[in-house]
C-alpha positions as a LaTeX table, in Angstrom:
\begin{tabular}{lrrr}
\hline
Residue & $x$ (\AA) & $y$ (\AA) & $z$ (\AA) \\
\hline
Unk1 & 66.29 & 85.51 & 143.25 \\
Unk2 & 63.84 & 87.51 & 140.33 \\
Unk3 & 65.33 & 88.67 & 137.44 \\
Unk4 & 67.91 & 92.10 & 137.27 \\
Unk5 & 65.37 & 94.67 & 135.64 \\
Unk6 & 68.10 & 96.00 & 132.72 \\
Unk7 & 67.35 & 99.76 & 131.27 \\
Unk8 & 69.36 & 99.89 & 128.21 \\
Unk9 & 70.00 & 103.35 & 126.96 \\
Unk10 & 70.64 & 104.17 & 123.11 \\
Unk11 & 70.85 & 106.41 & 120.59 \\
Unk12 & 71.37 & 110.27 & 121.75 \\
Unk13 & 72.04 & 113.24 & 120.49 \\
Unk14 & 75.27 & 112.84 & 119.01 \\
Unk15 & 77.00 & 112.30 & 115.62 \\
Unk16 & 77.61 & 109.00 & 116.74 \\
Unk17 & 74.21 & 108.36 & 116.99 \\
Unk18 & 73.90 & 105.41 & 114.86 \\
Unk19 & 76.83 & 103.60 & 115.53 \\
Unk20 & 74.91 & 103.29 & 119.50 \\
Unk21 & 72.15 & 101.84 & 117.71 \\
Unk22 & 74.13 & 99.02 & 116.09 \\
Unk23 & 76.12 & 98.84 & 119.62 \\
Unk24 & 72.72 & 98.32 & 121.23 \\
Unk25 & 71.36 & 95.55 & 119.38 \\
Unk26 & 74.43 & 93.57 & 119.92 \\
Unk27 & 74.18 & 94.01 & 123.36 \\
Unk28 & 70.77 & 93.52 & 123.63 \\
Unk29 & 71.47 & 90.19 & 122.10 \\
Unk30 & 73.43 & 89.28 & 124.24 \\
Unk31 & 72.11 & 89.53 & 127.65 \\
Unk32 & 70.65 & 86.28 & 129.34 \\
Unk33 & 66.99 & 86.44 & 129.01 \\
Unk34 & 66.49 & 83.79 & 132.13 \\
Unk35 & 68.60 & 86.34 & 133.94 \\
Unk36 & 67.67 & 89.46 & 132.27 \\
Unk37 & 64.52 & 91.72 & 131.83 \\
Unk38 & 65.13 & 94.67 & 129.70 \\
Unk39 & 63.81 & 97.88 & 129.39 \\
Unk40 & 64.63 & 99.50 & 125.65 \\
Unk41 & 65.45 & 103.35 & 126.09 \\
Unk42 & 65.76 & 104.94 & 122.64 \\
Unk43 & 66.82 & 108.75 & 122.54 \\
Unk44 & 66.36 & 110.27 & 119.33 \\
Unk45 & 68.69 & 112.91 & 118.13 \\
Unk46 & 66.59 & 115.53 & 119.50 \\
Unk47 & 66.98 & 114.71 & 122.77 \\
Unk48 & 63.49 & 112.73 & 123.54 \\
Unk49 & 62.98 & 109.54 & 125.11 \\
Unk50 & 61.09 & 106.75 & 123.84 \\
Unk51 & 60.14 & 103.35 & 126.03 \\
Unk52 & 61.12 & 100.71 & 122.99 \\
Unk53 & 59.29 & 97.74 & 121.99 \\
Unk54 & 62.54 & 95.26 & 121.72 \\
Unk55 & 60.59 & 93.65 & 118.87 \\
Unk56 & 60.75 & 96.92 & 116.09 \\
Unk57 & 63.11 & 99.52 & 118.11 \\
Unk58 & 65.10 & 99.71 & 115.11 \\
Unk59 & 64.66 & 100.46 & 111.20 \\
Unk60 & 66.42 & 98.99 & 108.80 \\
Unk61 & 68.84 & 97.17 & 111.74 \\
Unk62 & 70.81 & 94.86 & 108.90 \\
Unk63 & 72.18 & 98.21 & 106.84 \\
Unk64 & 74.67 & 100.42 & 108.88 \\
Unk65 & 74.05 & 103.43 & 106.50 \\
Unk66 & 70.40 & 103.58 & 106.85 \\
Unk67 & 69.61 & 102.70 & 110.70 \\
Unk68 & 67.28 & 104.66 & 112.51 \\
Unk69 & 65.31 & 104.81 & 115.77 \\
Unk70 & 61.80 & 103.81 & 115.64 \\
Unk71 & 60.47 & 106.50 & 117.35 \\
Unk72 & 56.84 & 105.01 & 117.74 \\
Unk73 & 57.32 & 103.88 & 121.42 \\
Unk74 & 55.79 & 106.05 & 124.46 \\
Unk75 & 57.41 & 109.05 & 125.50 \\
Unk76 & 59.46 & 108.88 & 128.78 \\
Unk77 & 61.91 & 111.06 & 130.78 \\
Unk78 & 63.51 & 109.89 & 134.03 \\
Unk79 & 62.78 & 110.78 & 137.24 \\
Unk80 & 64.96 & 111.29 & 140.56 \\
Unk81 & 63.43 & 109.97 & 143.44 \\
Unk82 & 61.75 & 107.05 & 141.72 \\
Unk83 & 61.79 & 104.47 & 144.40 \\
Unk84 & 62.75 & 101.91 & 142.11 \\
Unk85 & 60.53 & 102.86 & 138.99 \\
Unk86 & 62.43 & 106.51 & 137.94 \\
Unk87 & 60.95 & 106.13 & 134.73 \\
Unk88 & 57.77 & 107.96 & 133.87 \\
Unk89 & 55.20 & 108.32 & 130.81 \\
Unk90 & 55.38 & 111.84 & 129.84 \\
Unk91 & 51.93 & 111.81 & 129.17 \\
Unk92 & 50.13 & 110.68 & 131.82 \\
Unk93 & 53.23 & 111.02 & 134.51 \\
Unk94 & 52.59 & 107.14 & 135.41 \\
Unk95 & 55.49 & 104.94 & 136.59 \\
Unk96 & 57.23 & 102.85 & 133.97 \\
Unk97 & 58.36 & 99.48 & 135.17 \\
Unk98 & 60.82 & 98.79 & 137.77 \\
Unk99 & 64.79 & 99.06 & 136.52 \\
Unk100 & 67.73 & 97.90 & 138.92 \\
Unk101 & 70.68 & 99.04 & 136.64 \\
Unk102 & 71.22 & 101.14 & 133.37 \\
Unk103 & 73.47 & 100.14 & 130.77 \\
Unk104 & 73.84 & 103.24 & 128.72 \\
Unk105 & 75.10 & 102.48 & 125.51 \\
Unk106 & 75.87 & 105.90 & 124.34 \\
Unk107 & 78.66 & 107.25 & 122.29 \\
Unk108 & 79.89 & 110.65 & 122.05 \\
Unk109 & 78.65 & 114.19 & 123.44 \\
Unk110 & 75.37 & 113.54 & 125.40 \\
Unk111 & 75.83 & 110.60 & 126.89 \\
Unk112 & 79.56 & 109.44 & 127.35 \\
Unk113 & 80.54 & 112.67 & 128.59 \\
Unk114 & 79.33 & 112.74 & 132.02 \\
Unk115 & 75.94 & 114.54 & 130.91 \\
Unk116 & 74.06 & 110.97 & 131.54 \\
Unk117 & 76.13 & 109.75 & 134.15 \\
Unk118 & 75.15 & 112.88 & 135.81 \\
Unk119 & 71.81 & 112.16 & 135.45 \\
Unk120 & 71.85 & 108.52 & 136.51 \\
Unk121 & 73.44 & 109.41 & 139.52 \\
Unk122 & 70.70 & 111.67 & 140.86 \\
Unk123 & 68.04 & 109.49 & 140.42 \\
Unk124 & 69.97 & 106.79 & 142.24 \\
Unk125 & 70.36 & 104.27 & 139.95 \\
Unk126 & 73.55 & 101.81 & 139.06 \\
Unk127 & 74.69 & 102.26 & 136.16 \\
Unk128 & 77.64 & 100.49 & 133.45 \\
Unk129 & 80.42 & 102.61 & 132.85 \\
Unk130 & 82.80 & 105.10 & 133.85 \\
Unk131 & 81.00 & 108.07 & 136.27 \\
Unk132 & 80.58 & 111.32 & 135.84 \\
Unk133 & 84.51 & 112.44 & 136.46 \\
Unk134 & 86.00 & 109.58 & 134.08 \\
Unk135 & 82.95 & 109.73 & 131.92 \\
Unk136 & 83.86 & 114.13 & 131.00 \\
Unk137 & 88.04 & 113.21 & 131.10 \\
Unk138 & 87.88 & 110.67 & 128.71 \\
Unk139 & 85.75 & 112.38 & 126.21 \\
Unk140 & 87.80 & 115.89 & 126.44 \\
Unk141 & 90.62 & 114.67 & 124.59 \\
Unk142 & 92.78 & 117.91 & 125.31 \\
Unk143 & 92.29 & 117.14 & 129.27 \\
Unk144 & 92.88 & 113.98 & 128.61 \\
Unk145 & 96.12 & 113.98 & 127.01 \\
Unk146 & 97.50 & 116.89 & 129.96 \\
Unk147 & 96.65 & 114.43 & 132.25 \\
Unk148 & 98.06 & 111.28 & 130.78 \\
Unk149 & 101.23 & 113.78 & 129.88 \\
Unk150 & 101.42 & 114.89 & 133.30 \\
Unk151 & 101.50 & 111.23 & 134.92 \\
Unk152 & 104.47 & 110.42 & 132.66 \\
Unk153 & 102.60 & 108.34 & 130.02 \\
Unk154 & 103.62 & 109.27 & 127.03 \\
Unk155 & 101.24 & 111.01 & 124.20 \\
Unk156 & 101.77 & 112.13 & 121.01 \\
Unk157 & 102.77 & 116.44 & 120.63 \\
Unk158 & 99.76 & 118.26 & 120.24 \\
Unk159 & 98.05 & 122.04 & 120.74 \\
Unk160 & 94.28 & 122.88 & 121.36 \\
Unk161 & 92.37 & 125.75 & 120.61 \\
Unk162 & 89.13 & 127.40 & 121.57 \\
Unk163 & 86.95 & 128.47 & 119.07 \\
Unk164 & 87.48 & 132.29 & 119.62 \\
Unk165 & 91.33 & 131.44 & 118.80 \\
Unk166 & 90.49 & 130.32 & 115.32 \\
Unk167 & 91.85 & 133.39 & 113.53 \\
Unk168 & 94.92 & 133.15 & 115.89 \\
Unk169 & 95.76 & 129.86 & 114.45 \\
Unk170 & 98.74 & 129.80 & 111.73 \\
Unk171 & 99.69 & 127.12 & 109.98 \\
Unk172 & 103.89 & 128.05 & 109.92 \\
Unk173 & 103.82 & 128.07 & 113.72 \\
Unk174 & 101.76 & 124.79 & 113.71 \\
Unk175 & 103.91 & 123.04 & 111.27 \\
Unk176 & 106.36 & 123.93 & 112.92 \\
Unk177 & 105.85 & 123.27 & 116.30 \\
Unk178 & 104.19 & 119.27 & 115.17 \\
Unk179 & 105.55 & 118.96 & 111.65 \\
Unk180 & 103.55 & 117.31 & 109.06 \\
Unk181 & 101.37 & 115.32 & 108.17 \\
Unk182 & 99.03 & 115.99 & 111.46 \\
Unk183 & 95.74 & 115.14 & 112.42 \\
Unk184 & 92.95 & 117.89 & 113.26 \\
Unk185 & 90.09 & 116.74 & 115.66 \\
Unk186 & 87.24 & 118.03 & 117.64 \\
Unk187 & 88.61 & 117.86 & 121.16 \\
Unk188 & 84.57 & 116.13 & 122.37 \\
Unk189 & 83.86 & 113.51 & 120.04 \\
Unk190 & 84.85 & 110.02 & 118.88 \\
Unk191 & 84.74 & 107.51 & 115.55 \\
Unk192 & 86.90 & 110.01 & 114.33 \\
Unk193 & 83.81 & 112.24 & 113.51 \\
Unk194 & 85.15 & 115.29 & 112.25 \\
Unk195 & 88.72 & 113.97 & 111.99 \\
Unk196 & 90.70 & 115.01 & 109.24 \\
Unk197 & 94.46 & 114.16 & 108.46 \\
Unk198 & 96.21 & 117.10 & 106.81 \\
Unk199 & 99.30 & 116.70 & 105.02 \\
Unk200 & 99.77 & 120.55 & 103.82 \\
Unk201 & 98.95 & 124.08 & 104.20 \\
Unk202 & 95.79 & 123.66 & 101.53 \\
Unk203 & 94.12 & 121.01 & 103.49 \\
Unk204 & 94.71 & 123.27 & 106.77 \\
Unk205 & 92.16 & 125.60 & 107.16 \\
Unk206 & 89.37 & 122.76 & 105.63 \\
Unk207 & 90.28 & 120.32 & 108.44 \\
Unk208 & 89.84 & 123.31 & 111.56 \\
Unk209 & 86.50 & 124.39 & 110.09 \\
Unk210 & 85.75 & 120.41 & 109.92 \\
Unk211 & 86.95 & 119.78 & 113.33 \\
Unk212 & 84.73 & 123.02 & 114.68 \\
Unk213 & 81.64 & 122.18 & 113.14 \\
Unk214 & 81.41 & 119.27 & 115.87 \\
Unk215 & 82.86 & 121.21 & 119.05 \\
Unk216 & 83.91 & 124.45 & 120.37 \\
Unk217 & 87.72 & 123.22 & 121.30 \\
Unk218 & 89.84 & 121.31 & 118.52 \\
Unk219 & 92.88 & 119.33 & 119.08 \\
Unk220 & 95.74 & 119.37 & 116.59 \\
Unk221 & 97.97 & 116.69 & 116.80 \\
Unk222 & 100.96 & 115.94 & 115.68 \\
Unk223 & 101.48 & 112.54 & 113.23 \\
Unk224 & 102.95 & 109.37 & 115.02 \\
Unk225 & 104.27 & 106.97 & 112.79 \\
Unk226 & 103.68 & 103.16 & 113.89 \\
Unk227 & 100.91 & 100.38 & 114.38 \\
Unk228 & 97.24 & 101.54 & 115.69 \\
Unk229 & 97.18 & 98.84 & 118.65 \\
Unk230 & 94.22 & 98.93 & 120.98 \\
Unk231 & 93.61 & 97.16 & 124.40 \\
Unk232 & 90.55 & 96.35 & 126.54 \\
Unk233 & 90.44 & 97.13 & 130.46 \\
Unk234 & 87.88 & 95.52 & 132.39 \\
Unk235 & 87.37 & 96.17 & 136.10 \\
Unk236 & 86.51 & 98.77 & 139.42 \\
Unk237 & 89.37 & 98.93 & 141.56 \\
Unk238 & 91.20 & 95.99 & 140.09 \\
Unk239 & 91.06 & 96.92 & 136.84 \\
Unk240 & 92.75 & 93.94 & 133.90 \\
Unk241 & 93.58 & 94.02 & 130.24 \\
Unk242 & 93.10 & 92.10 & 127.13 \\
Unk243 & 95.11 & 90.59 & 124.87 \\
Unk244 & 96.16 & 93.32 & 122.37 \\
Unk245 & 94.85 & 93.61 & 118.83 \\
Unk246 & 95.65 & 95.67 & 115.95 \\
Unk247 & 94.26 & 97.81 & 113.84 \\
Unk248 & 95.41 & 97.64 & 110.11 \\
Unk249 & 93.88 & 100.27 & 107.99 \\
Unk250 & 92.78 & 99.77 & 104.43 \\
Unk251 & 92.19 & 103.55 & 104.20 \\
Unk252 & 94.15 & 106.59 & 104.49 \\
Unk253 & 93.48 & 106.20 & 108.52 \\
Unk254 & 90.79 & 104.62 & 110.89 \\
Unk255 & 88.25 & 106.60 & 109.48 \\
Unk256 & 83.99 & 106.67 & 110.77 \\
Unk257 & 83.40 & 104.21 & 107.37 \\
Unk258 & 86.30 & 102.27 & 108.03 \\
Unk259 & 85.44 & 101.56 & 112.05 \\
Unk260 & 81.06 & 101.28 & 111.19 \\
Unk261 & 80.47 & 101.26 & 107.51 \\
Unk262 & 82.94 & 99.53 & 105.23 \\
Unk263 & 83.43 & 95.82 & 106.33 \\
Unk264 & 86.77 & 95.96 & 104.31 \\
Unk265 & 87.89 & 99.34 & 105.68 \\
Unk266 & 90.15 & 97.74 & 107.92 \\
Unk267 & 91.50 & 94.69 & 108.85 \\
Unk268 & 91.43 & 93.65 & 112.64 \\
Unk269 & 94.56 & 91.42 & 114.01 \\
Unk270 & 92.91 & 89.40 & 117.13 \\
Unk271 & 95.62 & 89.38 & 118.86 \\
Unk272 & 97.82 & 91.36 & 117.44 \\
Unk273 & 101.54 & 89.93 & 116.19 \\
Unk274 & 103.85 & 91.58 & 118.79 \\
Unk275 & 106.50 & 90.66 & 120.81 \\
Unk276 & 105.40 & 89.58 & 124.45 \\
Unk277 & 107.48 & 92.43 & 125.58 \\
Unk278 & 105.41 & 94.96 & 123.82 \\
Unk279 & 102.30 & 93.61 & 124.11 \\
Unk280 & 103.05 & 93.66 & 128.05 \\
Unk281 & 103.85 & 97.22 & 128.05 \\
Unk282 & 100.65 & 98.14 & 125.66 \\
Unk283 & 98.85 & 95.93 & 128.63 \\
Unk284 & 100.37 & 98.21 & 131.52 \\
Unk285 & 99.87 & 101.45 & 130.28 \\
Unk286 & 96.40 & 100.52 & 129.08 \\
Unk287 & 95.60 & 100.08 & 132.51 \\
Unk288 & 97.62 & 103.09 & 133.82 \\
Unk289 & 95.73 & 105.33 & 131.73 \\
Unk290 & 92.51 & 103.75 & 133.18 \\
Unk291 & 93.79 & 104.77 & 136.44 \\
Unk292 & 95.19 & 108.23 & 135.75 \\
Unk293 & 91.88 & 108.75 & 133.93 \\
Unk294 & 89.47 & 107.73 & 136.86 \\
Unk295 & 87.61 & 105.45 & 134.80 \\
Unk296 & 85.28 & 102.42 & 136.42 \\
Unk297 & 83.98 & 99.30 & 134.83 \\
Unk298 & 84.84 & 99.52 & 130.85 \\
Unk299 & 87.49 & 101.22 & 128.67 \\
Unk300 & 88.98 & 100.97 & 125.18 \\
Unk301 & 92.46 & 102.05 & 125.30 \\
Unk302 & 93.86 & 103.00 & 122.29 \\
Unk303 & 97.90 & 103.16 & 121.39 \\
Unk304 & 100.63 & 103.60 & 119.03 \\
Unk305 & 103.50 & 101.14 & 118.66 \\
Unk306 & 106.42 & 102.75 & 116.93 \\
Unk307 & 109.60 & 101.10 & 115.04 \\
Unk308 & 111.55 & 100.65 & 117.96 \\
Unk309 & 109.11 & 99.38 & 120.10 \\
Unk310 & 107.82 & 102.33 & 122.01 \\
Unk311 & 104.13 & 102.94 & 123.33 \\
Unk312 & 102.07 & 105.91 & 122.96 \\
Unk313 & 98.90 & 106.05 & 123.93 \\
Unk314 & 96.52 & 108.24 & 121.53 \\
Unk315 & 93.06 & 107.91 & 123.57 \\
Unk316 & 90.40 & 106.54 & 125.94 \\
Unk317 & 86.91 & 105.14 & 125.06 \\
Unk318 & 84.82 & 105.11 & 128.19 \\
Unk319 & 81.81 & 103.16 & 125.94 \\
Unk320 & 83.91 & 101.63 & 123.43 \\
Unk321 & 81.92 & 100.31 & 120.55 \\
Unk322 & 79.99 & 96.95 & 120.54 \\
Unk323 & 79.01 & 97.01 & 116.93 \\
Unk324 & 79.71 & 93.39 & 115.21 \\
Unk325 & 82.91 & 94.49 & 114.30 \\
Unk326 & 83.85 & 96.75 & 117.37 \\
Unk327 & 87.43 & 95.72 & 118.98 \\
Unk328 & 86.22 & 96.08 & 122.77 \\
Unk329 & 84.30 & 92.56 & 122.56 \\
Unk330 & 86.08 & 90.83 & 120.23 \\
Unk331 & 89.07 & 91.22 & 122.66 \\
Unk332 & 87.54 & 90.07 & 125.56 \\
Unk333 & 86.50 & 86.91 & 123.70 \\
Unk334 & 89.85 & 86.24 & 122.34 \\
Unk335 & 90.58 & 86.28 & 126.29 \\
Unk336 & 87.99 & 83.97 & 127.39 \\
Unk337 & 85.50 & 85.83 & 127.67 \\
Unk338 & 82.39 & 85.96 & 125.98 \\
Unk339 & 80.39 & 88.39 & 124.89 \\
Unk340 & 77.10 & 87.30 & 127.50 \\
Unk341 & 79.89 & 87.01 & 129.93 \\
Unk342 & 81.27 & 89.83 & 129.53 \\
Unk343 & 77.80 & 91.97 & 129.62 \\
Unk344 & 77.25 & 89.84 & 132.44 \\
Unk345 & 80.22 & 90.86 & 134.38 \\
Unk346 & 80.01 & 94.91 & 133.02 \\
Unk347 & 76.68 & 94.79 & 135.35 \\
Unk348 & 77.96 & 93.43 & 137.68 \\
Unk349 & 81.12 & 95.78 & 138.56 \\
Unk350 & 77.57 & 98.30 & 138.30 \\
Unk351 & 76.00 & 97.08 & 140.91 \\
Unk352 & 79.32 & 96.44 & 142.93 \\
Unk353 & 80.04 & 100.21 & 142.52 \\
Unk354 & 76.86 & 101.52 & 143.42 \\
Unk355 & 76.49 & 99.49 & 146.67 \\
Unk356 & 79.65 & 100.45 & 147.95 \\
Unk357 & 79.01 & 104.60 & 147.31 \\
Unk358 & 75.92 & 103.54 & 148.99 \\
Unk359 & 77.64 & 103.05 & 152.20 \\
Unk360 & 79.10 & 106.32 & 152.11 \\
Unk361 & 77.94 & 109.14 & 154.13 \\
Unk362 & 75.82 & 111.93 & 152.59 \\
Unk363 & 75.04 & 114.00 & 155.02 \\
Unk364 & 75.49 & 114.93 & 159.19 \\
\hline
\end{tabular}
């Protein structure tokens, strides 16, 4: 058998754009290049796509802070209806090289929201990942929560508003309803962009404004007190979990510097010291959510662990991070799995997924 022609897609229009650049070139690393060709996608945070030269697709790669695209490659856009080559020069409207599956390594708004999953879809293709239902649930984390609450999985007391209900919002009813210290968040986007922990009425107001700069729905949550535990799920219809780790913050929470900028802005337990009871319970309901969630392939499942013991589960990553400090691999490997292996197998549930909804009928 020839080599599996692998599109990787980066970047995007996001706030998170630059933590999928430092995802990328660790998975770009790691693929098997007797296996392995890859095509290098790059979207810029305009929206364009560039055909990457896997040699200089980045700018200053070794600094977090400063790096950027290299947006000298040729202009592409993608195609339905490719046979096999959807991608295509925008200047000359030439076919691009053959790709058999797309790992899109895109975080946030734009790309891990269904948007590109959408896309993918349409012009055929298999891709790594969640789809387009799992891909829009997990990043809407008011949806989310409603339906993890509604399956019986428990998740922390919260209220979201629209952004035409931002003078509606009071802080006494709020406080009242959550108590303090709480956590305001834009309800479509993850690192804990726009995050803000708020531990009076002064800080309030800031913290919505914050949260609304990055979406048009917020979430306000209420403050759980216990360990940030987090658990990988691998899988299609079987999905399975990781060993649990933990997530020890060195700041006032997990903050965007503490997860991608500051080495020492948290300390990462791999595994995490819990009982075997808990850590089988973190384990179930990681997958549970998965399930509840409709999520396919890849997942970061992220949870509280309380004083007595008790799980709730704060959130879902559909494209978890694989930055060199980004739990979703390190977990794996602490499981036996490394990280070629575990790129290796993330394909493969792609490919598995797409034949079968190939079988299905489309039409009469």
């Amino acid at each position: 058998m020839g080599k599996i022609h692998v599109g990787i897609l980066f970047g995007g229009k996001s706030a998170e754009h630059e933590v999928s650049l430092q995802s990328a070139k660790n998975v770009i690393a790691a693929l098997d290049k007797d296996k392995y060709d890859v095509t290098l996608i790059g979207i810029d945070k305009q929206g364009h796509w560039y055909l990457n030269d896997q040699s200089r697709f980045l700018l200053n790669d070794h600094d977090p802070k400063l790096i950027a695209l290299n947006k000298s490659g040729k202009s592409v856009t993608l195609v339905p209806g490719g046979a096999g080559q959807p991608l295509m020069s925008v200047s000359d409207r030439t076919p691009v090289g053959p790709i058999d599956v797309v790992f899109p390594i895109l975080h946030g708004p734009c790309g891990e929201d269904g948007t590109v999953q959408g896309l993918l879809k349409l012009a055929d293709l298999p891709f790594v990942g969640a789809g387009v239902l799992g891909s829009a649930i997990g990043m809407d984390k008011d949806v989310m929560k409603r339906l993890l609450r509604d399956a019986g999985i428990p998740v922390a007391k919260f209220k979201a508003y629209q952004r035409w209900q931002r003078d509606q919002i009071r802080f006494e009813d709020v406080a009242g309803e959550l108590g303090m210290p709480l956590f305001v968040k834009p309800a479509n986007m993850g690192s804990s962009v726009g995050v803000s922990k708020v531990k009076g009425e002064a800080d309030f107001f800031r913290a919505i404004d914050a949260a609304f700069k990055f979406d048009s729905k917020i979430l306000i949550e209420a403050f759980v007190a216990g360990r940030e535990v987090e658990c990988s799920v691998l899988g299609n219809d079987r999905p399975v979990a990781s060993a649990v780790g933990e997530i020890i913050a060195q700041q006032e929470f997990y903050s965007y510097d503490a997860k991608y900028i500051d080495e020492n802005g948290a300390i990462l337990e791999i595994p995490a010291k819990l009982s075997a009871e808990a850590a089988r319970r973190v384990q179930e309901l990681a997958i549970e959510s998965f399930r509840v969630l409709c999520c396919e392939g890849m997942a970061r499942v992220d949870c509280f662990l309380t004083g007595d013991e008790s799980v709730v589960v704060n959130e879902i990553n559909t494209i978890p991070g694989f930055t060199k400090i980004s739990m979703y691999p390190k977990l794996w490997e602490v499981s036996g799995l490394s990280y070629s292996k575990l790129v290796d197998r993330l394909i493969e549930l792609a490919l598995e997924r797409h034949a079968r909804e190939q079988q299905l009928e489309t039409c009469r």
